[in-house]
N, C-alpha and C positions, 0 to 999 in steps of 0.2 A: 263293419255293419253299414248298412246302407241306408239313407236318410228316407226318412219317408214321406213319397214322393205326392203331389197332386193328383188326385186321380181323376178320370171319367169317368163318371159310373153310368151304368146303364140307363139311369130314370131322368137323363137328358134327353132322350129320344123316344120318341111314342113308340112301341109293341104292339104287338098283336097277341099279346096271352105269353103265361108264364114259361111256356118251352116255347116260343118261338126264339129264334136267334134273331139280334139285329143285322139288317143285309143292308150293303151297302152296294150299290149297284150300277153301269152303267160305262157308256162307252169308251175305250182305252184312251181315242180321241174327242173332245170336240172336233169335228170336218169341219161340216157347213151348218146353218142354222135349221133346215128341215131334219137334216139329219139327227142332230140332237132331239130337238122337238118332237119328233114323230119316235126314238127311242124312249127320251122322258116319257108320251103321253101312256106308252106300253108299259110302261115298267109301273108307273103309279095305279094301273088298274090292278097289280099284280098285291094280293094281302101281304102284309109285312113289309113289302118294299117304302123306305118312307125317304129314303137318302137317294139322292143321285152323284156319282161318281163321275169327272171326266178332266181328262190328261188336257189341259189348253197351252201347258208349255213341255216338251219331248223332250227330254235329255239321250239323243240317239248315239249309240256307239261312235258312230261315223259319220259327216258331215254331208250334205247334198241326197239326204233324207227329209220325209215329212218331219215339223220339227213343230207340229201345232200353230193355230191360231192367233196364240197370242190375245193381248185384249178383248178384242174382238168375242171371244165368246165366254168370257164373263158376263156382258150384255144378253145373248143368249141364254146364259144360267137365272141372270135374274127375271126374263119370260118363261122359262119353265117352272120359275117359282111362283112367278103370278098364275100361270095357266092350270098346275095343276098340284102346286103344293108342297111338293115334294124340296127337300131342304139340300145343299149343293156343298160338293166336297170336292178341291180341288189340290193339287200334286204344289207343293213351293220349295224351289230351291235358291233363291234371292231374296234378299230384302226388297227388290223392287219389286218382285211377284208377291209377299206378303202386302206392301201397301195398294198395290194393285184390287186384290182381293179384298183387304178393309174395305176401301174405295167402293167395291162392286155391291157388299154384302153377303158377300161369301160366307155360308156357316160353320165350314169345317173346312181345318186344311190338313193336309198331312204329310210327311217329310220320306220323300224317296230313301231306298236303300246305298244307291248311289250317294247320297246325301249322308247317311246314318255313319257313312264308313268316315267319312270327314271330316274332323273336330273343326276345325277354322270354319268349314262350311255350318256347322250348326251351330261356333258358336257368334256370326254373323247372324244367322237366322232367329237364335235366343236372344240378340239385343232389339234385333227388330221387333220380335215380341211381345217386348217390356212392355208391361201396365195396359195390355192389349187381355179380354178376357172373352179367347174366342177356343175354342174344343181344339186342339192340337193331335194326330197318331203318326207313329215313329213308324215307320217298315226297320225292319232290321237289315242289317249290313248285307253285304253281297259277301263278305268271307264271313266264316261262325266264328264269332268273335261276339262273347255274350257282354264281357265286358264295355265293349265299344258300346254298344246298344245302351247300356247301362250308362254311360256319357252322356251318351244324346238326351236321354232322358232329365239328368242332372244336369247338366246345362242349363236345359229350360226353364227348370226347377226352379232354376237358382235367379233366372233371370225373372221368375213372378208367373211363371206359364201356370193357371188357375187349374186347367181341364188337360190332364192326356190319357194316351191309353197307346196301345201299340198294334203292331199288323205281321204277324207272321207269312214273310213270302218264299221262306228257303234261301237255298243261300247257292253262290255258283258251283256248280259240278264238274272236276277237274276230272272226274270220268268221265266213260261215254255211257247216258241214260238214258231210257226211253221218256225222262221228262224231263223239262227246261232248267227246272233248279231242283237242288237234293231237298228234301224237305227233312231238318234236321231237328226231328219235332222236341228234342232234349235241349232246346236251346230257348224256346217257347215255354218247357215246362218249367226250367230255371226260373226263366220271368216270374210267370206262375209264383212259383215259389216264396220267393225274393219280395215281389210286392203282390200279395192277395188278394189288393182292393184294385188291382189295374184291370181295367177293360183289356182283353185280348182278343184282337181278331184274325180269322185267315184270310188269306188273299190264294185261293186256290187256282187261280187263272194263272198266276205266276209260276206258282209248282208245277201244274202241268205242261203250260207251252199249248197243247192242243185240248178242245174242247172235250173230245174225248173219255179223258183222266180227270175229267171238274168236277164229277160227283164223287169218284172214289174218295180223293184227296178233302171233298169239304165233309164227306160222310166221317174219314177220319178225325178231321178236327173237333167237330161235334162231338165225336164220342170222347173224345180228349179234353170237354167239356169248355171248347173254346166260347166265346160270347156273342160270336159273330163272325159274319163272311163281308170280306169285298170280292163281288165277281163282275166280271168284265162281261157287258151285253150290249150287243150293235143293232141296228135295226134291221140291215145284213151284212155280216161279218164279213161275205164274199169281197163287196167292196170297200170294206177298211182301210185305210191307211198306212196303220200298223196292228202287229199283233191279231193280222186276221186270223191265226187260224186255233184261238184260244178264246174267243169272244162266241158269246151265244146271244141267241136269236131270244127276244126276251117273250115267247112261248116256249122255246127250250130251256130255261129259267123258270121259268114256272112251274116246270114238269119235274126240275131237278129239285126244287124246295120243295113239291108237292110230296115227292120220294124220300127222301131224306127221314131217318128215324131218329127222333129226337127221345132224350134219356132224359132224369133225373139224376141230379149228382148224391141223391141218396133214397133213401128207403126207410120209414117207422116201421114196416115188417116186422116183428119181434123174431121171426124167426131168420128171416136173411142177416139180421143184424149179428144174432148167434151165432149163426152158421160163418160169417164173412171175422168177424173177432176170431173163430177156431183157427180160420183159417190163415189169419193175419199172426196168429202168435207162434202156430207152428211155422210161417215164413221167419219170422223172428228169430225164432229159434236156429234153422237150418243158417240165416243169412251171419250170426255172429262163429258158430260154428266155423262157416266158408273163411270169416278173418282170422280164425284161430289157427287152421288150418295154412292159411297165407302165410300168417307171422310165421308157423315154424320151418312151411317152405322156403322162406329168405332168411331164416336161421340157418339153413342147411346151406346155402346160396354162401353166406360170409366165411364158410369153413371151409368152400370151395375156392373161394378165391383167394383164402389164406394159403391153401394149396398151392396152386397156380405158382403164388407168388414165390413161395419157394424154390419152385422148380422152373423159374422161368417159362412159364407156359401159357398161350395166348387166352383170351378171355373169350374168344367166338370159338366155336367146336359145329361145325358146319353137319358133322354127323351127327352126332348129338342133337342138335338144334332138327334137325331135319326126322329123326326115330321120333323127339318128342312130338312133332307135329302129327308123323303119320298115325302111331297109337292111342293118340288123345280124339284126333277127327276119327278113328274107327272106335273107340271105346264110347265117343259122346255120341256118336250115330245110331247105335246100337241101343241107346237111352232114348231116339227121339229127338234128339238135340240137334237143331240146322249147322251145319259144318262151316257156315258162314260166318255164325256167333261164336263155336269153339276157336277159331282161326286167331277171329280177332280178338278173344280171349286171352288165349296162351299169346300169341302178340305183344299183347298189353304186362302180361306176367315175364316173359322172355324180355323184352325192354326196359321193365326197373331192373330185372335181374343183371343184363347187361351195366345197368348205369352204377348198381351198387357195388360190383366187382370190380368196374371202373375206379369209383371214389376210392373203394380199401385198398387196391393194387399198386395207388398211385400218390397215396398220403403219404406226407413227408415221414424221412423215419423210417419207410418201409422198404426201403431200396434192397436189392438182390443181393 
């Protein structure tokens, strides 16, 4: 069981009305000082934008890149906080960029993915934060690794961190995808799950890679009933830095939040409520069914490999393996069923299948 953790709650930051989401917003870099200024002045006229976002130190893959300002435009954060209000959220992966940020007045910081994947790195950053009572958000790791996330978080924890909450950005794609990182949104709902009372937010600039893909991706979080967006906006993206071509024009921002359909995560409806319980018990029903069903398929599985072992016979059946595949993707297809789900379905069933025939074939005692 997991201890439970500090949270952020929502009613640290001003809203704009009950569905509105908190946005967190604003350019991938500080550049230059008009730069910012002239994106902060756009972004604060925009409803709900109350947070500004900006990367003033770069953790870049490779060296002899833009690699941020440094200093230097923390000073800058704090005239856009004078000029137009708006509260300043900045990327920390040092303890010298945390006291950095105390120093400036920073309101909010938040801990790269790069960062999330690195227990030394966080838990350097958890000491620095000790008896420090300033709003804290984790991005999750670059590989899906819920538990690592779940570190970073306890680290902090532990070290007195008052305020957190977290940032879903996806996570790296060791395929080839038409977007920047896989967005593995079962890794988010975990969280979710796990701690109820945590702020979660998307970072959909990251999942896409290009501006493009920033509304589908934040439309989906929303209905995922995330808390909030971080999205990345330039005053013009064209001359960015970095990450030009995933940052938006903060009137293209305005037009994406203006679109955006916001839900309710329920209904007094008497009758939706009716209708959604029918429907939820006949899932109920079907989904214990489906384990019943399991258990006695890998019942069938141990009497298979009791075989095997008998007769010396190998554990992979390559035809076998391959008839099951092709009659279950035309049998689920034929239901409606994406061939992509049955795949990785029988996948997941063919692989304990494999590991269980492994265990019996090869416990002691059971030799040929």
């Amino acid at each position: 069981m997991n201890p439970k953790l500090n949270t952020l709650p929502l009613a640290v930051f001003a809203t704009s009305g009950p569905l509105k989401p908190l946005v967190i917003a604003g350019p991938c870099s500080a550049e230059t000082r008009e730069q910012l200024l002239s994106t902060a002045r756009a972004l604060s006229e925009i409803d709900g934008i109350h947070i500004l976002r900006a990367g003033i130190w770069k953790p870049r893959t490779r060296p002899n890149s833009f690699e941020g300002v440094g200093e230097i435009g923390l000073k800058w954060l704090q005239e856009v906080k004078a000029e137009t209000g708006l509260l300043s959220a900045v990327e920390v992966a040092k303890p010298a960029h945390v006291e950095l940020c105390l120093k400036h007045g920073i309101d909010i910081l938040w801990i790269g993915a790069r960062s999330t994947a690195n227990p030394f790195t966080i838990q350097e950053l958890a000491l620095a934060l000790k008896g420090v009572d300033i709003p804290v958000l984790v991005k999750n790791p670059v590989n899906p690794d819920v538990e690592l996330w779940i570190g970073a978080l306890e680290r902090l924890n532990k070290s007195g961190v008052k305020r957190m909450g977290v940032i879903f950005r996806g996570v790296f794609p060791y395929e080839k995808t038409h977007l920047r990182n896989l967005p593995r949104w079962e890794m988010a709902i975990e969280i979710m799950r796990l701690f109820p009372d945590l702020t979660v937010l998307c970072d959909p600039s990251h999942i896409a890679g290009k501006k493009e893909y920033v509304f589908e991706i934040a439309q989906r979080a929303i209905d995922l009933n995330f808390h909030g967006l971080m999205i990345e906006s330039h005053i013009n993206p064209a001359t960015a830095l970095s990450d030009a071509a995933q940052q938006l024009t903060p009137l293209e921002l305005k037009g994406l939040l203006q679109n955006l359909k916001f839900r309710t995560a329920t209904s007094q409806n008497p009758e939706f409520v009716s209708s959604l319980e029918q429907c939820r018990e006949k899932i109920n029903s079907i989904d214990f069914q489906v384990l019943e069903l399991l258990g006695r398929r890998m019942g069938l599985v141990k009497e298979i490999a009791e075989y095997k072992r008998r007769n010396n016979v190998t554990i992979l059946q390559l035809r076998r393996w391959e008839d099951i595949i092709n009659t279950r993707l035309a049998f689920g297809h034929n239901r409606g069923l994406p061939d992509a789900f049955i795949k990785q379905l029988f996948e997941m069933i063919h692989k304990e299948a494999i590991q269980l025939q492994t265990e019996l074939m090869n416990k002691p005692g059971n030799g040929s």
